[in-house]
C-alpha positions as CSV (number, residue, x, y, z in Angstrom):
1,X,19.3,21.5,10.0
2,X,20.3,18.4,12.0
3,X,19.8,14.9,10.6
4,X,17.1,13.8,12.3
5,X,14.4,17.1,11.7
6,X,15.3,16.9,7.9
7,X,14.4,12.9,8.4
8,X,11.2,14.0,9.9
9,X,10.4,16.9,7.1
10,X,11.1,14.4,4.5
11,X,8.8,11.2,5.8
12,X,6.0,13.8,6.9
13,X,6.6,15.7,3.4
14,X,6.0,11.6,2.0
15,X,3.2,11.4,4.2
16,X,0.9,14.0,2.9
17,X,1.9,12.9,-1.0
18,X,0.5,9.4,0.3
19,X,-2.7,10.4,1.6
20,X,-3.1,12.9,-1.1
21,X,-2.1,9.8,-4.0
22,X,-4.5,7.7,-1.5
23,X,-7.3,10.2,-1.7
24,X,-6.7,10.6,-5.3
25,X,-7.4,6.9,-6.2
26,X,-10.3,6.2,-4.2
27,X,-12.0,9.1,-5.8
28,X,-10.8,8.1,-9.1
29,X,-12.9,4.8,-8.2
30,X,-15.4,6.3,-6.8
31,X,-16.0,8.6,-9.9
32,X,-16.0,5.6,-11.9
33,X,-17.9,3.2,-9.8
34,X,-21.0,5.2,-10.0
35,X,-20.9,6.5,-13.9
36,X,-19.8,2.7,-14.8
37,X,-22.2,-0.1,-14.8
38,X,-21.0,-2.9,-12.4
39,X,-20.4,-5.1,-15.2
40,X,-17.8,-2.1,-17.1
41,X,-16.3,-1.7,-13.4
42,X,-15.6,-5.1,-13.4
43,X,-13.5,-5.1,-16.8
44,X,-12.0,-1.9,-16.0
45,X,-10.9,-4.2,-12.9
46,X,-9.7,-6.3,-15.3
47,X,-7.3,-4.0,-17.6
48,X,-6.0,-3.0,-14.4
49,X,-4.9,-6.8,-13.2
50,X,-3.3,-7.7,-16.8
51,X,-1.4,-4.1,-16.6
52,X,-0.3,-4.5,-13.0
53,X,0.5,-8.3,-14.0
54,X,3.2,-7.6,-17.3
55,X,4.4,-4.4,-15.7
56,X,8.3,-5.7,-15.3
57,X,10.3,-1.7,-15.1
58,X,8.1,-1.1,-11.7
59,X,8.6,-4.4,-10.0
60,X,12.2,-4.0,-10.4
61,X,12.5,-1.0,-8.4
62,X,15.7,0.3,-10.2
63,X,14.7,3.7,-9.2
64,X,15.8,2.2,-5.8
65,X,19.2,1.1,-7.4
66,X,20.0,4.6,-7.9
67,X,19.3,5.1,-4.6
68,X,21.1,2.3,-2.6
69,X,24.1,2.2,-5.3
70,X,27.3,4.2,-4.2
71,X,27.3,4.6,-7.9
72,X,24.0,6.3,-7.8
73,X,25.5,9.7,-8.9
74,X,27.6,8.5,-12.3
75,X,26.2,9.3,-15.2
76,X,27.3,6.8,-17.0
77,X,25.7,4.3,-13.8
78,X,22.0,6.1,-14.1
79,X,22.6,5.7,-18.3
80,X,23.1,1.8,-17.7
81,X,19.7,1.5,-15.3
82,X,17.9,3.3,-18.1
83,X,18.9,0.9,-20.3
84,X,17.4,-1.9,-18.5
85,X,14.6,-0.1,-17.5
86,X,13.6,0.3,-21.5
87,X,14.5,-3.0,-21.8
88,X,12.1,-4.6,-19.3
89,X,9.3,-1.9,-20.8
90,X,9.7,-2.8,-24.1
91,X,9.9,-6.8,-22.9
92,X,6.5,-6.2,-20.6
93,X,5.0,-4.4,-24.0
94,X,6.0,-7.7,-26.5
95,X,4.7,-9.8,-23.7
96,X,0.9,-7.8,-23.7
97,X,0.5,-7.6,-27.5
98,X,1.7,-11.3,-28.2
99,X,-0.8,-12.6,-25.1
100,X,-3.7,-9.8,-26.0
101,X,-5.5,-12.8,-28.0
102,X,-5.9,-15.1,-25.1
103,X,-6.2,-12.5,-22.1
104,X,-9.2,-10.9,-24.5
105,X,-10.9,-14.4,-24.1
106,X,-11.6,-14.4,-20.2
107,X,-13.8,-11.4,-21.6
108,X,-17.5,-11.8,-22.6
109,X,-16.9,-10.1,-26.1
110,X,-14.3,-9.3,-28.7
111,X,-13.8,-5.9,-28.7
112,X,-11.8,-6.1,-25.7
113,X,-9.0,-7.2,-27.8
114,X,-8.2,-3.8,-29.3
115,X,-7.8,-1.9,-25.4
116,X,-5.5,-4.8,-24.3
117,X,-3.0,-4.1,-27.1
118,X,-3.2,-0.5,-26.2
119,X,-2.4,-1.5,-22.4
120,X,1.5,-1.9,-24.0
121,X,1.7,1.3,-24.5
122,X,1.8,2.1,-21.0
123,X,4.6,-0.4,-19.9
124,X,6.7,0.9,-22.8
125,X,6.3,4.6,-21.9
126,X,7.1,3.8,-18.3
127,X,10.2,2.7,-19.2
128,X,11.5,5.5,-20.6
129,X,11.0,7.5,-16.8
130,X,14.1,9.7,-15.9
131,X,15.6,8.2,-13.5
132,X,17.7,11.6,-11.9
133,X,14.3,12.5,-9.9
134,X,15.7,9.3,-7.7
135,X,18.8,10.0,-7.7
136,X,18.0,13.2,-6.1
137,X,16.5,11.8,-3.3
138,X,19.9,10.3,-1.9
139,X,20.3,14.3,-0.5
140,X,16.7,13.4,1.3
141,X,15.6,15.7,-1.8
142,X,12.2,14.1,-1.8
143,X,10.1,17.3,-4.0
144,X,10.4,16.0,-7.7
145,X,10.0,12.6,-7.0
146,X,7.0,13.3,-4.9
147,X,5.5,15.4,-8.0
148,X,6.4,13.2,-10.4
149,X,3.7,11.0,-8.6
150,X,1.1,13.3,-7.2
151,X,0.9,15.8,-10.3
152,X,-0.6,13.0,-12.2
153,X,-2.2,11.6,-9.9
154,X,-4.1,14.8,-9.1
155,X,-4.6,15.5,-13.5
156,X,-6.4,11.8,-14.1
157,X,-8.8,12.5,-11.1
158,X,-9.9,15.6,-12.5
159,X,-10.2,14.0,-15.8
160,X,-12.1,11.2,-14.7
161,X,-15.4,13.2,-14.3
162,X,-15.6,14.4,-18.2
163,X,-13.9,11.0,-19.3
164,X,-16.5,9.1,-17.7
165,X,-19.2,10.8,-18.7
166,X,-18.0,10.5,-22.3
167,X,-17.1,7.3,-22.4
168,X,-19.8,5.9,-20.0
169,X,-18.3,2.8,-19.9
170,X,-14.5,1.1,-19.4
171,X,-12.9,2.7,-22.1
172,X,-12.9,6.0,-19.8
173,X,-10.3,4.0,-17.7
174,X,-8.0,2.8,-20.5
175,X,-7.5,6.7,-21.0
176,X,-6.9,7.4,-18.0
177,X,-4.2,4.5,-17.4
178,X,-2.8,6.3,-20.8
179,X,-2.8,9.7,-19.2
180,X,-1.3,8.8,-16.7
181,X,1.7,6.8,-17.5
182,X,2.1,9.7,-19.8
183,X,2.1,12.6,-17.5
184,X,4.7,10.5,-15.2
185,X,6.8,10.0,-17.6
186,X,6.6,13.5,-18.9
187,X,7.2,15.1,-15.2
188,X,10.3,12.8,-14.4
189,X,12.3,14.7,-17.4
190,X,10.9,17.8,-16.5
191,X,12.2,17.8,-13.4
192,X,15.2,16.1,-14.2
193,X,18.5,18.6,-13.4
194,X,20.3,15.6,-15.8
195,X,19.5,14.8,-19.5
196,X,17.9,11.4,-19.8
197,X,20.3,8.9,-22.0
198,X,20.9,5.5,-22.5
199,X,23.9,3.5,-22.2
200,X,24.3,-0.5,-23.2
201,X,27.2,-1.7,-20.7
202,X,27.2,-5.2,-19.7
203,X,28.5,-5.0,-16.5
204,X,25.7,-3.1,-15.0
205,X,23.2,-4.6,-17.0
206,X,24.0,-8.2,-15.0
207,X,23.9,-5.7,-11.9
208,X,20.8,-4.1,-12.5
209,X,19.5,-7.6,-13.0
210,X,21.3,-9.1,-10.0
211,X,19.4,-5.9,-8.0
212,X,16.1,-6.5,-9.5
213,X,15.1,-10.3,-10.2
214,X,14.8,-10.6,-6.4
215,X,12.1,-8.2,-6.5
216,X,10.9,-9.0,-9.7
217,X,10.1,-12.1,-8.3
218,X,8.4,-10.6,-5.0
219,X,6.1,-8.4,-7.2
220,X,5.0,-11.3,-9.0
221,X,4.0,-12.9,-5.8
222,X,2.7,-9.7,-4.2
223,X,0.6,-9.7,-7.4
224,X,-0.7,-13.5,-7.1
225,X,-1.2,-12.2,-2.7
226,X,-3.0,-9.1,-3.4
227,X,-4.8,-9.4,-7.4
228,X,-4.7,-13.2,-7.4
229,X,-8.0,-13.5,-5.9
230,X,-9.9,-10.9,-8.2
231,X,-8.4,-13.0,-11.2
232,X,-10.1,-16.0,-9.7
233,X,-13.1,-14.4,-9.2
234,X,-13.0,-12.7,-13.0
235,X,-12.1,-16.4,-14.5
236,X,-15.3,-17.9,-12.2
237,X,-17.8,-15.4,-11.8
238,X,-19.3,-12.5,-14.1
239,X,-18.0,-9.5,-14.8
240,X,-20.7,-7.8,-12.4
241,X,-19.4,-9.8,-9.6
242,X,-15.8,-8.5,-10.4
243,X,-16.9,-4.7,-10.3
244,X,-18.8,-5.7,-6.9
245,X,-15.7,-7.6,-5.7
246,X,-13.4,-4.5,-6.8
247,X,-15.3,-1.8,-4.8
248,X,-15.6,-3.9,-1.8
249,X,-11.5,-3.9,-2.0
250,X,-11.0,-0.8,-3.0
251,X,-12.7,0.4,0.3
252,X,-10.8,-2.0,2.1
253,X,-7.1,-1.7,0.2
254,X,-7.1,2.1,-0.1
255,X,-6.7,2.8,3.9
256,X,-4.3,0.0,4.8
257,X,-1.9,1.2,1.5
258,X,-1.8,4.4,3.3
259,X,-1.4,3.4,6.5
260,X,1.8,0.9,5.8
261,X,3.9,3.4,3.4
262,X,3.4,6.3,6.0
263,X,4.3,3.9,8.9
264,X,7.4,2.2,6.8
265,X,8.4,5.7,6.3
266,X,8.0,6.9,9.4
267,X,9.2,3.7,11.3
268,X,11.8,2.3,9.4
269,X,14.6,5.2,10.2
270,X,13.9,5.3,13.8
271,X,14.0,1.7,14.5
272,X,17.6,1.5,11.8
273,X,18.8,4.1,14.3
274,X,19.0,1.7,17.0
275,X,19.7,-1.7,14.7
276,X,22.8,-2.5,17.0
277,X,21.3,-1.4,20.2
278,X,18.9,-4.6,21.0
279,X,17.5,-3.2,24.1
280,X,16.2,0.0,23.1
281,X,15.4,-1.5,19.7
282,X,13.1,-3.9,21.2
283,X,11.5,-0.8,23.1
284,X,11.3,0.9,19.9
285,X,9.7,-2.1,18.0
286,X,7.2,-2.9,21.2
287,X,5.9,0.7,20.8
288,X,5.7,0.3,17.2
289,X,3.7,-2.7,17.1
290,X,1.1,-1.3,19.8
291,X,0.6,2.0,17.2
292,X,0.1,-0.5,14.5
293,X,-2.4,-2.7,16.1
294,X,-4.1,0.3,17.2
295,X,-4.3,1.6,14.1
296,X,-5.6,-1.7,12.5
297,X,-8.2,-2.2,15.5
298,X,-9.5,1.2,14.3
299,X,-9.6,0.6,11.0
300,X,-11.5,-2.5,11.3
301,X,-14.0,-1.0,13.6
302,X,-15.0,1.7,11.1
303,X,-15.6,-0.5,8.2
304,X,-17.7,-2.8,10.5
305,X,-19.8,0.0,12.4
306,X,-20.0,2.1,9.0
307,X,-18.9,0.4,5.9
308,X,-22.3,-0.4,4.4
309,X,-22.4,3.3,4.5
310,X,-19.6,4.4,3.0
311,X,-20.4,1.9,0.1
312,X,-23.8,3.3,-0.8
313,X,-22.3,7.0,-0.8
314,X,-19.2,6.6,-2.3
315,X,-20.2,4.0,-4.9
316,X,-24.1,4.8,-5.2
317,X,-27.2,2.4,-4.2
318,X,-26.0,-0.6,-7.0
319,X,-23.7,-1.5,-4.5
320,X,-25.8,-1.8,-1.6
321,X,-25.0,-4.8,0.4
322,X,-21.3,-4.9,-0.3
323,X,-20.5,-3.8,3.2
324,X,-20.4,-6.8,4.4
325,X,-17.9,-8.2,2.3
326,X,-15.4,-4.9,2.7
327,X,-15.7,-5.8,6.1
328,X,-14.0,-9.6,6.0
329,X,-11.1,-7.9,3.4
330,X,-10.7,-4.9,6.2
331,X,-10.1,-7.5,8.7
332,X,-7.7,-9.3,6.2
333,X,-6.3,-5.5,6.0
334,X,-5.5,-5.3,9.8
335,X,-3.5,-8.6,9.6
336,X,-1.7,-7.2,6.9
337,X,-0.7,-3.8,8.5
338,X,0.3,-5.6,11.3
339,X,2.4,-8.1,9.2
340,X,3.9,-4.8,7.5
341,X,5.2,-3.9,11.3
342,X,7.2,-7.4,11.7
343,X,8.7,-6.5,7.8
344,X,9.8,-3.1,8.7
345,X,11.4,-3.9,11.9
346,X,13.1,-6.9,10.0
347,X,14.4,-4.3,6.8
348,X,15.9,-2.2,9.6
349,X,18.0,-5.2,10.6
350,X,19.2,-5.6,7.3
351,X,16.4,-9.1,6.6
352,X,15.2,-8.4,3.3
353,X,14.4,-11.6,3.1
354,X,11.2,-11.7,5.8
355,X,8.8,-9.8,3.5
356,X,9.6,-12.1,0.7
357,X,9.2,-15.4,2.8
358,X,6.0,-14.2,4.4
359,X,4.6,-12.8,1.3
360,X,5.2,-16.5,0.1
361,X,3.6,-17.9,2.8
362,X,0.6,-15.3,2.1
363,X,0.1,-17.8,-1.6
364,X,-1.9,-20.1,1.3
365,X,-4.7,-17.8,0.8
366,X,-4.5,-17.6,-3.1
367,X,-4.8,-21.6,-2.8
368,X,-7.9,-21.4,-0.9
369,X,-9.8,-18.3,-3.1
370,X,-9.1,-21.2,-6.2
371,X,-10.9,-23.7,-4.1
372,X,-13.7,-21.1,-3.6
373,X,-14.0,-20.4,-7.5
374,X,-14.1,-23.9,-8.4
375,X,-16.7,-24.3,-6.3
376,X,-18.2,-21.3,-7.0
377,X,-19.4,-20.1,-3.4
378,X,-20.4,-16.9,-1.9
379,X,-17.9,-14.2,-2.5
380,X,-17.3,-13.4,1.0
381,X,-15.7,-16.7,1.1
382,X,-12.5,-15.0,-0.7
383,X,-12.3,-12.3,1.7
384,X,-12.4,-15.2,3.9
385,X,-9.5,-16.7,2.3
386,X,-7.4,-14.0,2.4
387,X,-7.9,-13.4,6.2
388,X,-6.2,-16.5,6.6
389,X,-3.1,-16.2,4.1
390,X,-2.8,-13.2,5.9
391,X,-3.1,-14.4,9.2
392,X,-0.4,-17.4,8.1
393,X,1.7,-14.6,6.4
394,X,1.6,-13.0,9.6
395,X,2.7,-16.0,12.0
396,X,5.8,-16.8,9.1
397,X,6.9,-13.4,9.5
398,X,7.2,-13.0,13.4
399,X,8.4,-16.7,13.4
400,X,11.5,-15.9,11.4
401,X,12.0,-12.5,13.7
402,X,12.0,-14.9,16.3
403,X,14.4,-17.4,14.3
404,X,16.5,-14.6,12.8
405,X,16.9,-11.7,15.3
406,X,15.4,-13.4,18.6
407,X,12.8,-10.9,18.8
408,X,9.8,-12.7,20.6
409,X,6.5,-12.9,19.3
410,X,4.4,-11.8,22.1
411,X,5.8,-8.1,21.3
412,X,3.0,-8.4,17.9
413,X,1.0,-10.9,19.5
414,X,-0.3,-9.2,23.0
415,X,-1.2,-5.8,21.2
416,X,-2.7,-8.0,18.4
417,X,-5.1,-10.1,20.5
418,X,-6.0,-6.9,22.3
419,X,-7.0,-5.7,18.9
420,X,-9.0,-8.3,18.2
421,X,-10.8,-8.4,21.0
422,X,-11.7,-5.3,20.8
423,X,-13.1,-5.7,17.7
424,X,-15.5,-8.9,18.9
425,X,-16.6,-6.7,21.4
426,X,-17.8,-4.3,18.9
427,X,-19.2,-7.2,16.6
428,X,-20.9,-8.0,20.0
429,X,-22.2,-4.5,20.6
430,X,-23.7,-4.7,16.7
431,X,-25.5,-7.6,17.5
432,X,-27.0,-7.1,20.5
433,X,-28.2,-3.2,19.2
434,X,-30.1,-3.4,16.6
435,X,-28.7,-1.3,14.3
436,X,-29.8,-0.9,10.5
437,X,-27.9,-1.3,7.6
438,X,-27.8,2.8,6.4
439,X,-28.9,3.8,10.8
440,X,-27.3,6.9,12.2
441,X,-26.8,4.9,15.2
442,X,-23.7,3.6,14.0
443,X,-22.0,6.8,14.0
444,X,-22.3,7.7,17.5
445,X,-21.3,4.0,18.0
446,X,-18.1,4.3,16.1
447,X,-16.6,6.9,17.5
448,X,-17.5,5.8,21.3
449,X,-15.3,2.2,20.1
450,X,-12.6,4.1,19.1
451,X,-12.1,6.1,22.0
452,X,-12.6,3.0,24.3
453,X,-10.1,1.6,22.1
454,X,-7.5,3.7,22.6
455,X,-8.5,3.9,26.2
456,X,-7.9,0.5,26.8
457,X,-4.5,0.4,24.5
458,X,-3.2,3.3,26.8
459,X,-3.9,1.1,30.1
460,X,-2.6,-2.0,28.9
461,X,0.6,-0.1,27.6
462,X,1.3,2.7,29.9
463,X,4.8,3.0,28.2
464,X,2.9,3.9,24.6
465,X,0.9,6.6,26.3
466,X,4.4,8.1,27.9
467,X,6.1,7.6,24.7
468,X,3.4,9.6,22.7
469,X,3.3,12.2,25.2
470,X,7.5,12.8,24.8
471,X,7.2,12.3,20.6
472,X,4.4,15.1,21.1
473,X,6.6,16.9,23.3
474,X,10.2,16.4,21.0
475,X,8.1,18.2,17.9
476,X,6.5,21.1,20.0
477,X,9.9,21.4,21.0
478,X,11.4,21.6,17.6
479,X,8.8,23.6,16.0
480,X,9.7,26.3,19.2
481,X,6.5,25.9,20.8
482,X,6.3,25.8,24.4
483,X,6.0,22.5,26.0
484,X,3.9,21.7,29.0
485,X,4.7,20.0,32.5
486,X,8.0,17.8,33.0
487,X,8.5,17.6,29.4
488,X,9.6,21.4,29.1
489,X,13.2,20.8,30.1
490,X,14.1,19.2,27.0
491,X,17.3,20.4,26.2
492,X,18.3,20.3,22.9
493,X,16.5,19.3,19.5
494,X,18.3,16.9,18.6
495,X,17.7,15.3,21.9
496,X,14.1,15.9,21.8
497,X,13.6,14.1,18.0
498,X,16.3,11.4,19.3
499,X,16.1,8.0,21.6
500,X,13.8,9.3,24.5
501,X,11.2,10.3,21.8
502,X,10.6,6.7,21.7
503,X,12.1,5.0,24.8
C-alpha cells in the first residue's frame, strides 16, 4: 500500500467519522430543541458556553503533541503529557466550582447553581483521556481515535430521546455532557495497546506548556469568535431569545464544521506535498479555493431557498421565523469556509501563525455583536456582525498569504465574488417569485441554483472541471475500475493519486 492511497483511506475514513459526529450533533439538538422549551434550550446553550469556555486539556491539543513530537512513542514522553493534561483538567475544574456563584447569576433563578458545579466534573474527567489512541495515529492508524469520538457520540444521541423525555427540561443536557465525557474517556483506555500513567518531569511539563499556551490562547479567541456573540446575547436578551439564537446557529454551524475538517483533511496533505514546488502549489491552492467557494455558494443557497423549512421540521413550529436569521449566520458560514481555505494552504507552508492572526482579526465582529446588545436591537443584527468579522477575518488572512508566501489574492477573491454573485442572483430570483415561507416551490428552486452554480463555476474555471474529471479518474483507477476516454492510460497508481490528480 503506497503512501498516498493509505493517505486517502485515512482522510476519507476521517471523513465519514465527521459527517457521522456532524449528524450526530445536530440530531442531538434537534431532539432537544423540540422536547425543550425555548427558554430551557436557551440555558442548555448556556452550560454549554461556560463548559466550552473553562475547558483548558482540549484547547491545548496535547493529543497533537504526541503526534508532532519525535518523542511521541516514549513512554515516559506520553506519561509527562498526561500529567499536564490532569493538570489543566483539574485547573479548568477549580476554576468552574470557585466561579459557579457568579456564572449562576446571568441565570434567571438559583437552582442553576447546583448543574454548574457539576459542569467540573467533565473537565476533570477529560483530563484523565489515554493519550496512546494518538499516539497511534503517527502509523496513519486513525480507527481508535476515530471511535473514541464517534462511539459516544453515537450512545448520547440515542439517549437523548428517553433523557429528554424524562427530564423535559435542561437538566436532560447536563447528562448527556456527563455521558459523554465519560464514555470518551472510558473508550480512550479501552483502546489503549499502553497502560495509562502519569509522570511529574519538569522538562516536558515547560514543553507541553511551550506546545500548548499558543493554542490555548487561539481557543480562547476562537471561543470569544464563535460563542462570544451567544454570551452577549444570553447577558442582554432572555433566555428564549438564546434557545432561538442557538437553533438558528446550530443550522448554520453544523454544515460549515463539516465542511472545513473534511476539506483540512483532505486538502492539507496534497497542498504539503508540493510546499517547495510554488508553481504547481499555486495550481493546487487555485483549484482548492474554487471547490471551497463552490461549496460555500451551495451552502448559502440552501439555507436561503429552504432554511425556514428546515427550521420548522427539525426544530418544530416554535421556531417558525428563525430562517431568516440562519440565513445571515450561513452567509457568515461561507466567509468562514472560505477563510479555512487561506489557513490550510498557509499550515501547509509551515504559517501557523495565519489562523491565529485572522482569527484575531475575527474579534472585529465580537466588538460589534456588544454594540448590538447594548443597544439591544433585532437579533439578526449579530448574525450581521459576524458576517463582517468574518469577512475582515477573511481579508487579514489572504493579506498575510500575500505578505508571507506571495500568493495573490485574486486566487480566493475571483472564485469568491463569483460565489457571491451567484448567491444575489438567487436572492434576486426569491424576490421576484413569490415564494412562501414553508412553499414547495423552493425545492425545485434550489436544486435548479445549484446546478446553474456549478455550471457557471465549471465555465469560469475550465481547469477545475479537468482537474475533477482526472481526481475521478486517479480513484477509479486505484479502486481497478475501468476508466473512460483519454484518462484510461493512467499508468500507475501512484501516478494516478499523485500531482496530475490536481494539476
Amino acid at each position: 500500500m503506497n503512501a498516498h492511497f493509505k493517505i486517502l483511506k485515512g482522510t476519507s475514513f476521517l471523513s465519514v467519522a465527521e459527517v457521522v459526529t456532524q449528524g450526530c450533533s445536530l440530531a442531538r439538538n434537534v431532539i432537544l430543541a423540540r422536547f425543550l422549551t425555548k427558554s430551557d434550550f436557551g440555558v442548555a446553550a448556556m452550560l454549554g458556553m461556560i463548559l466550552t469556555l473553562f475547558e483548558m486539556s482540549g484547547k491545548m491539543a496535547l493529543g497533537q503533541q504526541v503526534i508532532q513530537s519525535p518523542h511521541g512513542d516514549e513512554p515516559r514522553f506520553v506519561s509527562a503529557v498526561h500529567f499536564t493534561q490532569f493538570a489543566a483538567g483539574a485547573v479548568s475544574a477549580v476554576l468552574i466550582l470557585v466561579l459557579a456563584w457568579p456564572l449562576a447569576q446571568c441565570f434567571p433563578g438559583p437552582q442553576y447553581f447546583a448543574s454548574i458545579m457539576m459542569l467540573a466534573l467533565i473537565p476533570f474527567i477529560t483530563g484523565l483521556n489515554n493519550l496512546d489512541v494518538y499516539r497511534r495515529t503517527r502509523r496513519l492508524g486513525f480507527g481508535p481515535l476515530v471511535l473514541t469520538d464517534t462511539v459516544p457520540q453515537v450512545a448520547t444521541t440515542l439517549a437523548a430521546w428517553p433523557l429528554a423525555a424524562w427530564f423535559r427540561d435542561y437538566r436532560a443536557v447536563l447528562w448527556l455532557l456527563l455521558g459523554k465525557a465519560f464514555l470518551n474517556a472510558a473508550m480512550t483506555h479501552l483502546l489503549a495497546q499502553r497502560r495509562y500513567s502519569l509522570r511529574l518531569d519538569g522538562y516536558w511539563l515547560r514543553e507541553s506548556l511551550k506546545f500548548g499556551w499558543p493554542l490555548l490562547l487561539s481557543g480562547f479567541i476562537q471561543f470569544g469568535n464563535f460563542q462570544g456573540d451567544s454570551m452577549v446575547v444570553a447577558a442582554s436578551y432572555t433566555m428564549s431569545q438564546l434557545g432561538e439564537y442557538s437553533v438558528a446557529l446550530t443550522m448554520a454551524v453544523a454544515l460549515s464544521v463539516a465542511i472545513l475538517r473534511i476539506s483540512a483533511a483532505v486538502g492539507l496533505p496534497l497542498l504539503a506535498e508540493v510546499q517547495h514546488d510554488v508553481p504547481r502549489f499555486v495550481s493546487r491552492y487555485s483549484r482548492y479555493a474554487q471547490i471551497m467557494a463552490l461549496v460555500g455558494c451551495c451552502a448559502m443557497l440552501g439555507v436561503l431557498f429552504c432554511g425556514e423549512q428546515f427550521v420548522v421540521v427539525l426544530f418544530g413550529a416554535k421556531y417558525a421565523g428563525v430562517g431568516a436569521l440562519a440565513c445571515w449566520l450561513t452567509a457568515a458560514q461561507g466567509l468562514r469556509i472560505l477563510r479555512g481555505a487561506a489557513v490550510v494552504a498557509a499550515m501547509a507552508k509551515g504559517d501557523t501563525v495565519n489562523n491565529l492572526v485572522s482569527s484575531s482579526w475575527r474579534l472585529s465582529g465580537l466588538l460589534l455583536a456588544v454594540l448590538v446588545g447594548v443597544s439591544k436591537a433585532s437579533l439578526a443584527w449579530f448574525a450581521v456582525a459576524a458576517f463582517v468579522g468574518e469577512a475582515v477575518a477573511l481579508w487579514a488572512a489572504l493579506a498575510r498569504l500575500a505578505s508571507e508566501h506571495s500568493l495573490p489574492s485574486r486566487i480566493m477573491l475571483a472564485p469568491a465574488l463569483l460565489g457571491l454573485v451567484l448567491v444575489l442572483f438567487g436572492e434576486l430570483i426569491k424576490w421576484c417569485v413569490p415564494i412562501g415561507h414553508l412553499s414547495y416551490l423552493s425545492w425545485l428552486l434550489l436544486p435548479a441554483t445549484m446546478v446553474l452554480s456549478v455550471g457557471v463555476f465549471a465555465a469560469c474555471f475550465p481547469e477545475l472541471r479537468s482537474a475533477t474529471i482526472v481526481f475521478i479518474a486517479g480513484l477509479r483507477a486505484k479502486a481497478g475500475s475501468p476508466v473512460p476516454g483519454k484518462y484510461r492510460a493512467v499508468p500507475a497508481p501512484v501516478k494516478a493519486m499523485s500531482s496530475d490528480t490536481w494539476e
